[in-house]
C-alpha angles and dihedrals in degrees: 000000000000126000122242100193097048114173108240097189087065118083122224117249111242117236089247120033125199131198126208134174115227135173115193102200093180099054098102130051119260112269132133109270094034081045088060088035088051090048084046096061089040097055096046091048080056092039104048099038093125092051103050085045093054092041082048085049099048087050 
């Protein structure tokens, strides 16, 4: 049976959904406090390897 009234400002699920982890560093233009936000993820992506690679692994 087919809708009708289909939402159209919903997307549609893929049969087979991934999901990744990403960090864009360079999204923002430099500044000072994007420049410290920027260092912090930088430093938890460093910091938490071993967690994102076992939470990879688990998937």
């Amino acid at each position: 049976m087919k809708l009708a009234n289909k939402r159209k400002d919903i997307p549609e699920i893929p049969a087979s959904p991934q999901a990744t982890i990403a960090s864009d560093l360079n999204e923002y233009p430099p500044g000072e406090s994007v420049d410290k936000h920027a260092n912090l993820e930088a430093a938890n992506a460093h910091l938490n390897q071993d967690e994102i690679k076992q939470q990879t692994e688990n998937l």
